[in-house]
N, CA and C atoms as a LAMMPS dump frame, in Angstrom:
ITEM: TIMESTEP
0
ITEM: NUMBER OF ATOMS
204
ITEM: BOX BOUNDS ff ff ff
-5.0000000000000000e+02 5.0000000000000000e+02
-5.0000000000000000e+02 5.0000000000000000e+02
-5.0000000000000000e+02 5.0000000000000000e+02
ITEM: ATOMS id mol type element x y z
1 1 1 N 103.178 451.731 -0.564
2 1 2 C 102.034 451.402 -1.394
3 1 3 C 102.3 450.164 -2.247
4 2 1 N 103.439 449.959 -2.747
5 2 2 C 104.038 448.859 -3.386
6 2 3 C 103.534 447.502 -2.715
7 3 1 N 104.019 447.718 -1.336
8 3 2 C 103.816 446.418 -0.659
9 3 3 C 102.638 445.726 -0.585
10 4 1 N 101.912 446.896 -0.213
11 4 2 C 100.126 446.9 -0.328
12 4 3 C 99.867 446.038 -1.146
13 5 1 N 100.3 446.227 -2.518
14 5 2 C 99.563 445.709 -3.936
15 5 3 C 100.08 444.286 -3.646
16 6 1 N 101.518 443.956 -3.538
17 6 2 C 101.693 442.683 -3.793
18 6 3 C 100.966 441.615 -3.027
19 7 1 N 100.642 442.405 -1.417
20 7 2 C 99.683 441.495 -1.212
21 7 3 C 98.507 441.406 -1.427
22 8 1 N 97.58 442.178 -2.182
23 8 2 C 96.83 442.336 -2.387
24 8 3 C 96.486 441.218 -3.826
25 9 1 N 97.812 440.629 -4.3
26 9 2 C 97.724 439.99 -5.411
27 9 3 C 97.556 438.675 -5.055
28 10 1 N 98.463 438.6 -3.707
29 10 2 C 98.617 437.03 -3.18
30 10 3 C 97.287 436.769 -2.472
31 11 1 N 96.213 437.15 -2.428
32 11 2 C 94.723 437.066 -1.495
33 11 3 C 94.346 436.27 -2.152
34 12 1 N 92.98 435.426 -1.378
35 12 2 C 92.579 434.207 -2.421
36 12 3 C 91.538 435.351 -3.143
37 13 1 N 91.121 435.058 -4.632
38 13 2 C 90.44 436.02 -4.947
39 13 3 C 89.052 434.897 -4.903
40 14 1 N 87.249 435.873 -5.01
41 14 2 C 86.211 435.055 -5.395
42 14 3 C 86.018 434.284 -6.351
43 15 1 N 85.321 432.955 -5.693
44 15 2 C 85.195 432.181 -6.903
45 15 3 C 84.239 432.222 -8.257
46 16 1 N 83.623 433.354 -7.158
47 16 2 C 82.293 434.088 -8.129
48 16 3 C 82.769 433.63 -9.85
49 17 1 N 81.197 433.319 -10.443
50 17 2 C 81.329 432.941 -12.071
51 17 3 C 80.267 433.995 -12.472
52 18 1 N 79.82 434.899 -11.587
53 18 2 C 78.522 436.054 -12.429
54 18 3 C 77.346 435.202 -12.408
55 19 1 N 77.284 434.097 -12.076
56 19 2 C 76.05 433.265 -12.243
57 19 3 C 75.034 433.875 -11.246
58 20 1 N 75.322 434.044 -10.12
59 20 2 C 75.069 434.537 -8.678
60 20 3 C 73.17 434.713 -9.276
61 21 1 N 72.507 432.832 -8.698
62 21 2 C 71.738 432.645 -8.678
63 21 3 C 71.668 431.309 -7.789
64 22 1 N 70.748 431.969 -6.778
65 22 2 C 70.861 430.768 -5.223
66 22 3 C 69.687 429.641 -5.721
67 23 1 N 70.17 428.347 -5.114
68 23 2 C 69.077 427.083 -4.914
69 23 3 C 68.096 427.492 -3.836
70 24 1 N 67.415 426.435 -3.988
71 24 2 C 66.094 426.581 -2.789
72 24 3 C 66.961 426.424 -1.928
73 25 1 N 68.021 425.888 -1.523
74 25 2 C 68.85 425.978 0.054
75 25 3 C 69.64 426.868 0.473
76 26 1 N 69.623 428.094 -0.55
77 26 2 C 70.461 429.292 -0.639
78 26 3 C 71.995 429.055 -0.83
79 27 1 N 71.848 428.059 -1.848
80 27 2 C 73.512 427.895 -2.069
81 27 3 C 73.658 428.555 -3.561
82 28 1 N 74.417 429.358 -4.298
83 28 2 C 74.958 429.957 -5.457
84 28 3 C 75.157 428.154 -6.421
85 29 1 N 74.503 428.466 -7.43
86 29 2 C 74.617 427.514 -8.743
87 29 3 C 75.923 427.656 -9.359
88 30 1 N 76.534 429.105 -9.153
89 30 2 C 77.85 428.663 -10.056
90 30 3 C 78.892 428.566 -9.574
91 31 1 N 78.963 429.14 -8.658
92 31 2 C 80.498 429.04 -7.375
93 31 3 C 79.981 427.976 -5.921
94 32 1 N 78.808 427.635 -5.838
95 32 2 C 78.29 426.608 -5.036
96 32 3 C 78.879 427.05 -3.25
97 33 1 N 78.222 428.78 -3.372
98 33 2 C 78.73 428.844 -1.946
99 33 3 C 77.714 429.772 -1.257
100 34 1 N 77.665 429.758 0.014
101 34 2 C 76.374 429.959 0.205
102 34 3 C 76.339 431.629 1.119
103 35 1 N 74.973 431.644 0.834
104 35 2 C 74.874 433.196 0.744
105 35 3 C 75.905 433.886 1.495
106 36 1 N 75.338 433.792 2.411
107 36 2 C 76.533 434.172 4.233
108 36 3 C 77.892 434.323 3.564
109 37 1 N 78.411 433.157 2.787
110 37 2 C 79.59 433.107 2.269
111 37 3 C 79.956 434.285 1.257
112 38 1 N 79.028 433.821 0.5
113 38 2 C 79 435.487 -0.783
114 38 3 C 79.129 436.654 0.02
115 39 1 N 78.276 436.756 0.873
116 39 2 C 78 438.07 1.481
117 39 3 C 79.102 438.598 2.392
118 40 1 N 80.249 437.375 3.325
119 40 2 C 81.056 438.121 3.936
120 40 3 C 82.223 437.867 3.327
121 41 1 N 82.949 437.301 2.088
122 41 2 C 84.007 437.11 1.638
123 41 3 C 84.716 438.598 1.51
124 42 1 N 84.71 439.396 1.435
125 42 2 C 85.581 440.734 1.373
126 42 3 C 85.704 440.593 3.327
127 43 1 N 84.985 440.384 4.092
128 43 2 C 85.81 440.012 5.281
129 43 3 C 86.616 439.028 5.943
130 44 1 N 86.484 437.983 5.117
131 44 2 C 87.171 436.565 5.543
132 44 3 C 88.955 436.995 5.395
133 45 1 N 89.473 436.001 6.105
134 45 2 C 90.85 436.018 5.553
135 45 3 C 91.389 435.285 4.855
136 46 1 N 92.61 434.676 4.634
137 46 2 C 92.886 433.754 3.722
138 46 3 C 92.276 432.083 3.901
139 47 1 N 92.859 432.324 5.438
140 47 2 C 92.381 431.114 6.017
141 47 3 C 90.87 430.552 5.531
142 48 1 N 90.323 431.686 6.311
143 48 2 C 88.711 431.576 5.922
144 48 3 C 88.723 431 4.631
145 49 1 N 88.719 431.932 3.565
146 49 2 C 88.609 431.881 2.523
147 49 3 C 88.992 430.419 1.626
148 50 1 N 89.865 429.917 2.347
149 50 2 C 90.308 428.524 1.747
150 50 3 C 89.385 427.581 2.111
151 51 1 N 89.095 427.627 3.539
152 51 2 C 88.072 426.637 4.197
153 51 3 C 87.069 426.662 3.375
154 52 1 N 86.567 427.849 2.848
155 52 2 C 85.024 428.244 1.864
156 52 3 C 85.223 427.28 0.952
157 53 1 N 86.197 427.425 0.129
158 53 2 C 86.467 426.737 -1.437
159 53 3 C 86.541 425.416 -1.236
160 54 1 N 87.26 425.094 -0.294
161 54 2 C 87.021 423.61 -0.194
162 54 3 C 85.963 423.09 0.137
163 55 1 N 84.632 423.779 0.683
164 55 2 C 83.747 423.178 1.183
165 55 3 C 82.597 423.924 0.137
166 56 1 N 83.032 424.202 -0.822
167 56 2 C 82.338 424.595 -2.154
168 56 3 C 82.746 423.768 -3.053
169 57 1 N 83.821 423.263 -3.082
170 57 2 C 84.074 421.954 -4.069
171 57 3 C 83.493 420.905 -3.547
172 58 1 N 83.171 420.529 -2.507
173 58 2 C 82.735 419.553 -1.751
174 58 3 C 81.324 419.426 -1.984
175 59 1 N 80.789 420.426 -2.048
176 59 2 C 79.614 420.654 -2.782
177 59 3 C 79.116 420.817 -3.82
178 60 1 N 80.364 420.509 -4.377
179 60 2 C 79.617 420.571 -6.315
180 60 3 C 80.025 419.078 -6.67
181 61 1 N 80.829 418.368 -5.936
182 61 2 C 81.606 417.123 -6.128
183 61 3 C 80.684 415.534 -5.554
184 62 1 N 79.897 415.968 -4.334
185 62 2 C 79.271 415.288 -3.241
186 62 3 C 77.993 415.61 -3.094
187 63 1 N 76.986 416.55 -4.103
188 63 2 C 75.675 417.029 -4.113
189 63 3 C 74.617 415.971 -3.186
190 64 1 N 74.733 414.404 -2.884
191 64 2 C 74.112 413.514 -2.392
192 64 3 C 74.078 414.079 -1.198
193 65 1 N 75.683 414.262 -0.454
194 65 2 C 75.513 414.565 0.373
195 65 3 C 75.151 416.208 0.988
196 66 1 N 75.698 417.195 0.692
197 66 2 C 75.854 418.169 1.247
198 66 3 C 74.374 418.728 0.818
199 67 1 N 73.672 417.953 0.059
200 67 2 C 72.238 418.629 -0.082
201 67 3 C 71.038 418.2 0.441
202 68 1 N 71.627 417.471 1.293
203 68 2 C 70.457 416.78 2.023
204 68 3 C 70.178 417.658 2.982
């Protein structure tokens, strides 16, 4: 059970801010990730999960683009 936890510590955790209020393009205003994303992050893996964040910073950083 020990082991369990420690990895359970090393997981990427959500970037969720409680804001969890979508744009007209269904992207989240405060973690800037989009629904699909919200909705399957308890299934993603780490991997996944990294790809998300970076392409959620990318989107709070680059709004010209990624909101077109």
């Amino acid at each position: 059970m020990l082991h369990k936890r420690e990895e359970d510590n090393n997981e990427i955790k959500s970037p969720c801010r409680g804001v969890c209020t979508l744009d007209h393009k269904g992207k989240c205003v405060g973690c800037f990730r989009k629904l699909d994303e919200i909705a399957n992050w308890s299934v993603y893996n780490d991997y996944q999960r990294s790809e998300i964040l970076k392409m959620a910073q990318l989107r709070m950083q680059l709004p010209e683009i990624f909101n077109s």
